[in-house]
Steps between C-alpha positions, in 0.01 A plus 500: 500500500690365816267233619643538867324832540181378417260336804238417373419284154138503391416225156227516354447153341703341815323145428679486152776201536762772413350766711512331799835321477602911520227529806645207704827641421481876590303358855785312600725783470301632743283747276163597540272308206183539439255473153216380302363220291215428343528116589468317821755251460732221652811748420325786687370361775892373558574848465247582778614274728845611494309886634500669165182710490305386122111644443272392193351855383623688277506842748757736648256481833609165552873629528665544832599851524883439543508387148349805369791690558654633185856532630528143716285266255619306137202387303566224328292340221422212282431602124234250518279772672260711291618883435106566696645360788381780788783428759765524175369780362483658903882428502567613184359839566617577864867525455605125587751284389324266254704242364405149280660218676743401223655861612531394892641157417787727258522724817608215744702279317704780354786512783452129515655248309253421250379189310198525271303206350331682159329242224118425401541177654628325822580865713319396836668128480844607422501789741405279798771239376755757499407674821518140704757420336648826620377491851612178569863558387478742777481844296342810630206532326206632402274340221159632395295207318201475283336186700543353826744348585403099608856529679467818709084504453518896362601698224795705658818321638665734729833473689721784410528784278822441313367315243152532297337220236229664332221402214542721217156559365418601129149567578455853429914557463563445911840336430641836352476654886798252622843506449615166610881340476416207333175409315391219295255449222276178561264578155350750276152343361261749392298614786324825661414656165215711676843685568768420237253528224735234320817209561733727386417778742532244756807373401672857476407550883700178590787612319439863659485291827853311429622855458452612854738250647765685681883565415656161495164331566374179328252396262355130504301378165320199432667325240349603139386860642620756281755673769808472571623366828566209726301210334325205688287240361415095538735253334625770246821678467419784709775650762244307774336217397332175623652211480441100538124588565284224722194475682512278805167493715382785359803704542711654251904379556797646305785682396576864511764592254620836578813685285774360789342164652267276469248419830330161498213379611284781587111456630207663409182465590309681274328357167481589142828640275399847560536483892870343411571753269392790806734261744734503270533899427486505860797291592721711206432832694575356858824326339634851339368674797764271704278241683690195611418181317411312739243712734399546137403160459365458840284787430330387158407162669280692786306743265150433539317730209291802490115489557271445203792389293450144408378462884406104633168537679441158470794178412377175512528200335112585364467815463731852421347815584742774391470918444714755318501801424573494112322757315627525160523219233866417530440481871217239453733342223745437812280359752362278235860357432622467869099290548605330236822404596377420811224324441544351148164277474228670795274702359472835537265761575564882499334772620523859384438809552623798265630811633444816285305571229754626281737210586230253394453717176820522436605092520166335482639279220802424687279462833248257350839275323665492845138388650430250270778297613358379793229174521230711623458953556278685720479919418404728753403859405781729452645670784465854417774652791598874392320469128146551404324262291558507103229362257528183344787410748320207724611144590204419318732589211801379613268150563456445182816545329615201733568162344309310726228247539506552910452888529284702710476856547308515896478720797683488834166416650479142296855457523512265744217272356681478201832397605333258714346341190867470320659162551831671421794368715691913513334757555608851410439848568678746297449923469632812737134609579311400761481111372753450875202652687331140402787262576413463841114359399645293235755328711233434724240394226789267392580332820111438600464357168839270490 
């Protein structure tokens, strides 16, 4: 498909962080976008303000009639939609281009040069690392993120075509639609097994992901990861590695040894080992990519973060308020270490929401460890997204395999009162439902009550 020829770009889904990094993108390239969502959101109404056309029903009468033309329209859709979908199933039918949006992201970046961010772990992060780190060593790019960006306040940095820095998503096998020039490996934990069935499933897709790098391309693996390829890792022996690690005001400051040099004195803002190990990968593709050291360095010490990872809504002597998005155990495992390294003695509260049934099914026992951790745990109800609900799987269940004297399964409507009641010193929010729909009342809760 040449994606000159076509006008206009219709998603279905277009509120999806992924889905409408691709809308913002195809509208300033002076396409015509329109689609759907089921969700009023923050994302969307962004979307709307910048004139892209979004309606809330599920109904081809809804659809303006120039995207109903067969031969000037791509369809583009989120798998997260249900196969009952009326407008999908419309498109399907009538002779359009339908395409999932792993596809279209293959599609653009293909002519481009191309670097992808693949791992269970640390993708959003390391991809907006790598594509400021990018932009402000002055190279043409484009990078589509999984977050937005606290530096450029959205999830698509544009300013050129040459270049493209790209999440490579495992969810449903979306990474196998890219072909990029160099790729790296961040982690391969057990996770989507509503669609791998089992690890080693998953695991074969990353190393059928390594094996679309182009001619001459190359591949970047987290020390220990059973690839070969261009290792990194903290104060190890890997080909990039940490060195002389401090933390000075609450800001990481070291060395980057690289295979020719050795940089000093880097800043980072960011907390917790895993968001050094994501700077880290980051800095090794920029280097072999050809960045100059110094812009380099320049560069690291002005990245801000991505939205709902390990985000300060409140910093004060009294009183942390912070939310992330970590949805899986090992996730949770690193937030808990970067608090903790943080803020060795406060106490700690965090609040959770699950996301997916069959993710809380499948790692309840390594979910309620990774809880139990903190001084005090409050469970929302499972956030169901694209899955229907499976018996026996509750947080009523997950509640009580938590190790925990301070543990309390509520709903968002006695939320608030409940924090309020915590003398906790950090706060937490953690989970990639709708748990950052609520950060806005409990900031405010917070700051009334402080």
């Amino acid at each position: 498909m040449n994606l000159n020829k076509i006008h206009n770009i219709y998603f279905i889904g277009i509120g999806g962080i992924g889905m409408s990094a691709l809308a913002r993108y195809f509208n300033a390239n002076n396409k015509n976008v329109s689609g759907y969502d089921k969700t009023k959101t923050t994302i969307v109404d962004e979307l709307t303000v910048l004139g892209i056309d979004i309606h809330f029903e599920d109904s081809i009468e809804n659809i303006d009639n120039k995207f109903l033309d067969p031969e000037n329209t791509l369809v583009v859709y989120t798998p997260a939609i249900p196969k009952s979908h009326a407008e999908y199933n419309y498109f399907k039918t009538n002779g359009f281009q339908v395409l999932k949006r792993s596809k279209v992201l293959g599609l653009i970046t293909e002519n481009t040069f191309c670097l992808a961010i693949a791992g269970t772990h640390g993708k959003t992060t390391t991809t907006s690392i790598l594509g400021h780190l990018m932009y402000e060593c002055g190279v043409e790019l484009t990078a589509f993120l999984g977050g937005i960006s606290e530096n450029y306040n959205s999830n698509l940095i544009l300013k050129g075509n040459e270049v493209s820095v790209v999440e490579a998503d495992e969810f449903d096998r979306s990474f196998l639609a890219l072909s990029p020039n160099f790729a790296c490996i961040t982690s391969m934990d057990a996770d989507h097994l509503d669609i791998y069935g089992e690890a080693d499933a998953l695991h074969e897709s990353f190393k059928a992901f390594s094996k679309r790098i182009k001619p001459n391309g190359k591949l970047f693996v987290k020390s220990g990861l059973p690839l070969h390829g261009i290792t990194y890792g903290i104060e190890d022996n890997s080909d990039y590695t940490i060195q002389n690690k401090k933390i000075k005001n609450g800001t990481y400051v070291f060395d980057l040894k690289t295979p020719k040099t050795v940089l000093e004195n880097l800043q980072f803002n960011l907390p917790g080992r895993h968001n050094l190990s994501n700077a880290l990968i980051a800095l090794a593709m920029a280097v072999e990519y050809g960045c100059p050291n110094q812009q380099l360095a320049n560069a690291l010490a002005s990245y801000k973060g991505v939205k709902r990872r390990f985000t300060y809504h409140i910093k004060t002597d009294d009183l942390v308020f912070i939310d992330d998005y970590a949805h899986h155990p090992e996730e949770i495992n690193a937030v808990y270490q970067a608090v903790r390294e943080m803020y060795p003695s406060k106490k700690v509260l965090a609040i959770f929401q699950p996301h997916l049934y069959s993710r809380t099914r499948d790692f309840v026992d390594e979910f309620a460890k990774s809880l139990s951790q903190f001084d005090e745990v409050i469970l929302l109800d499972i956030y169901p997204a694209r899955e229907l609900p499976i018996e026996g799987v509750t947080s009523y269940w997950l509640l009580g395999k938590v190790n925990n004297e301070n543990k309390l399964l509520v709903s968002k409507a006695e939320l608030l009162s409940k924090i309020e009641k915590s003398n906790a010193q950090i706060v937490l929010t953690i989970g990639a439902g709708d748990i950052g729909e609520e950060v806005k009342h409990i900031k405010k809760a917070l700051s009334v009550a402080s």
